[in-house]
ROLUM-452450 format. One record per residue (C-alpha): residue number from 1; residue in one letter; chain; x, y, z. Coordinates in steps of 0.05 Angstrom, whole numbers, plus 5000, padded with zeros to 4 digits. Layout:
<recs>
{num->NUM residuo->A cadena->A c1->X c2->Y c3->Z} $
...
</recs>
This chain:
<recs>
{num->1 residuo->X cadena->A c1->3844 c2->8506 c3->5491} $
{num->2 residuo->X cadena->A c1->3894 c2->8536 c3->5539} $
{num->3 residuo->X cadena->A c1->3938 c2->8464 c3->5539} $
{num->4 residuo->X cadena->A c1->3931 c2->8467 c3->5460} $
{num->5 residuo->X cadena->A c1->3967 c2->8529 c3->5462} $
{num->6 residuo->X cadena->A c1->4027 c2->8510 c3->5520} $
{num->7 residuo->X cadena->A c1->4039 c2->8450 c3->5464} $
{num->8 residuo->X cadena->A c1->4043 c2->8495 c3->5412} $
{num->9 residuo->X cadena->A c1->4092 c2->8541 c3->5450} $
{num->10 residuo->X cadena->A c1->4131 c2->8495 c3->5463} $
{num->11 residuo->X cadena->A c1->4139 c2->8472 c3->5387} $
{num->12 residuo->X cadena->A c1->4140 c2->8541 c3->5372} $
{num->13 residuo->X cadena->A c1->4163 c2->8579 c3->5423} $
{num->14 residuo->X cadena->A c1->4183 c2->8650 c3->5389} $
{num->15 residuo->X cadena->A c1->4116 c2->8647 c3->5352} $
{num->16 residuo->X cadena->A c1->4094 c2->8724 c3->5330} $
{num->17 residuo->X cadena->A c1->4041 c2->8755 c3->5298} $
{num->18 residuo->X cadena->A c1->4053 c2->8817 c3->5254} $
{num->19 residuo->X cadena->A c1->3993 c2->8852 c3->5238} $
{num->20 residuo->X cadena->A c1->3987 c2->8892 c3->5173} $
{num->21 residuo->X cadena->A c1->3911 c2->8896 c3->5172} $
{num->22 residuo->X cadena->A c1->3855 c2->8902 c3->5231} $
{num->23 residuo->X cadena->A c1->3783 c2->8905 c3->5222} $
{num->24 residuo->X cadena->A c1->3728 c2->8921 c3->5282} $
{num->25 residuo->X cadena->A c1->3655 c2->8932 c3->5281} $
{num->26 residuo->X cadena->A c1->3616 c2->8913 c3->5339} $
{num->27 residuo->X cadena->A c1->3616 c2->8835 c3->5352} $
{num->28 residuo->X cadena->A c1->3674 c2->8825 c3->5296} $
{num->29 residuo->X cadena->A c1->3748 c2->8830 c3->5284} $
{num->30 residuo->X cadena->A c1->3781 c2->8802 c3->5234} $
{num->31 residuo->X cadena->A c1->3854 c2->8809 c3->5228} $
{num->32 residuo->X cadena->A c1->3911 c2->8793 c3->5166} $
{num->33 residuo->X cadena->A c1->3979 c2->8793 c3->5166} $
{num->34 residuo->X cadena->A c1->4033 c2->8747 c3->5178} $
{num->35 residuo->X cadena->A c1->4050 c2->8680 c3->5233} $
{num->36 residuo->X cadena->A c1->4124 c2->8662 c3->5242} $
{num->37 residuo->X cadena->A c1->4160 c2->8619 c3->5285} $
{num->38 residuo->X cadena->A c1->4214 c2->8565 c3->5293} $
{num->39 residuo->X cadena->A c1->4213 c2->8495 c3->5311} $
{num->40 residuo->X cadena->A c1->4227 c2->8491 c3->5385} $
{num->41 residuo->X cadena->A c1->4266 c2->8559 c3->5376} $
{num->42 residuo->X cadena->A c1->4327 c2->8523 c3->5343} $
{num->43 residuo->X cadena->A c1->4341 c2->8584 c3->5296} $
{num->44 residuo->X cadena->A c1->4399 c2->8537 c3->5252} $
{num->45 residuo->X cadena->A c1->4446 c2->8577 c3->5184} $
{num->46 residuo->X cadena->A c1->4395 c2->8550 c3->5133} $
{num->47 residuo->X cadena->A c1->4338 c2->8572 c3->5166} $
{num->48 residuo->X cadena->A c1->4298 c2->8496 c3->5164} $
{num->49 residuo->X cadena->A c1->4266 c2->8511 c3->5233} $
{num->50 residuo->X cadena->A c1->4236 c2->8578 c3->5210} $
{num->51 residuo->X cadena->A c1->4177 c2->8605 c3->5172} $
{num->52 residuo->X cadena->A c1->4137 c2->8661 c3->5158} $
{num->53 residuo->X cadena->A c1->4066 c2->8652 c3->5123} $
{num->54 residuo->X cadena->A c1->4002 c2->8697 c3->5106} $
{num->55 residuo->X cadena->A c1->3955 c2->8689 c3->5166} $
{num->56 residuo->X cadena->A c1->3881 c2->8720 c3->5183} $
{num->57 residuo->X cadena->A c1->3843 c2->8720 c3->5240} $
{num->58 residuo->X cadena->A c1->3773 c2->8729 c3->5262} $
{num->59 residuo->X cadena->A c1->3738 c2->8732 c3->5328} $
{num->60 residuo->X cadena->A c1->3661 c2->8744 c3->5338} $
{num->61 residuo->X cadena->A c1->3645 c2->8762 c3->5412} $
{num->62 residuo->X cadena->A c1->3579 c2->8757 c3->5457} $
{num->63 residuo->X cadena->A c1->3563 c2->8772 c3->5525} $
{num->64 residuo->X cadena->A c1->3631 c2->8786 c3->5537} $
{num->65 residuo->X cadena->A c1->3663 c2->8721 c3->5509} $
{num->66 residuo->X cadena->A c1->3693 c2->8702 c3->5452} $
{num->67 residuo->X cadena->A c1->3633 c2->8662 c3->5411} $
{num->68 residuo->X cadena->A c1->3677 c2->8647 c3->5350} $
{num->69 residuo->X cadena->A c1->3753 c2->8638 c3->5338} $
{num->70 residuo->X cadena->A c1->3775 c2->8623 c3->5270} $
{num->71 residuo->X cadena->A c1->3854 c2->8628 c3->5236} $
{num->72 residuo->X cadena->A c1->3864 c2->8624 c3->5166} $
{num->73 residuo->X cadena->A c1->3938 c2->8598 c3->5150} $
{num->74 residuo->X cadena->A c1->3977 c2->8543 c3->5108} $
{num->75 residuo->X cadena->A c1->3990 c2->8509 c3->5168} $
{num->76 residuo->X cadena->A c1->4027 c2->8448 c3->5113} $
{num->77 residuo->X cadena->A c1->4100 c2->8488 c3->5120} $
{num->78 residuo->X cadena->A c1->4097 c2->8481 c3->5202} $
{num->79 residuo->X cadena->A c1->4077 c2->8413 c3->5192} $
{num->80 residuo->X cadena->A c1->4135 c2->8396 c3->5146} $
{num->81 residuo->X cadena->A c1->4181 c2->8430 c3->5187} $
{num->82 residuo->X cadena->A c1->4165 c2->8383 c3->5243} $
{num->83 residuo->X cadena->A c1->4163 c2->8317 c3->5206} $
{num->84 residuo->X cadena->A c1->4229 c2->8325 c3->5178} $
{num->85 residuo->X cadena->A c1->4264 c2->8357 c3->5246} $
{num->86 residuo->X cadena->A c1->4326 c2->8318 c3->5252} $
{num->87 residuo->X cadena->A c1->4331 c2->8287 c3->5188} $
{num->88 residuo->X cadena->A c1->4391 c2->8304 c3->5139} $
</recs>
């Protein structure tokens, strides 16, 4: 997990999480708001290399780890944004 996430800094490496929502009980939270981010932090007039999407999280912990990790995004506009890096 922790090398997933230094290769996805370093696609995205101004990636934020605005949080508009948060929800706790006692193993749970779930959180909704928004993921940005741009392409290897080339911020460029047209804004190609950025974007802002509708995100939720939830994590479920036990004994003091985290049992269950799940994100709920589009993650197709990110994807796109990469593929067509570079071209005109």
């Amino acid at each position: 997990m922790k090398n997933g996430w230094i290769g996805y800094f370093e696609w995205f490496p101004d990636y934020l999480i605005e949080v508009t929502d948060l929800f706790v009980d006692d193993k749970t939270v779930a959180i909704v708001g928004y993921a940005s981010a741009t392409y290897q932090g080339i911020k460029t007039s047209d804004n190609k290399n950025f974007w802002k999407l509708p995100a939720a999280w939830k994590a479920i912990a036990e004994n003091g780890k985290i049992r269950l990790w799940q994100v709920i995004c589009d993650s197709k506009i990110p994807i796109d944004i990469m593929n067509n890096a570079g071209k005109s």
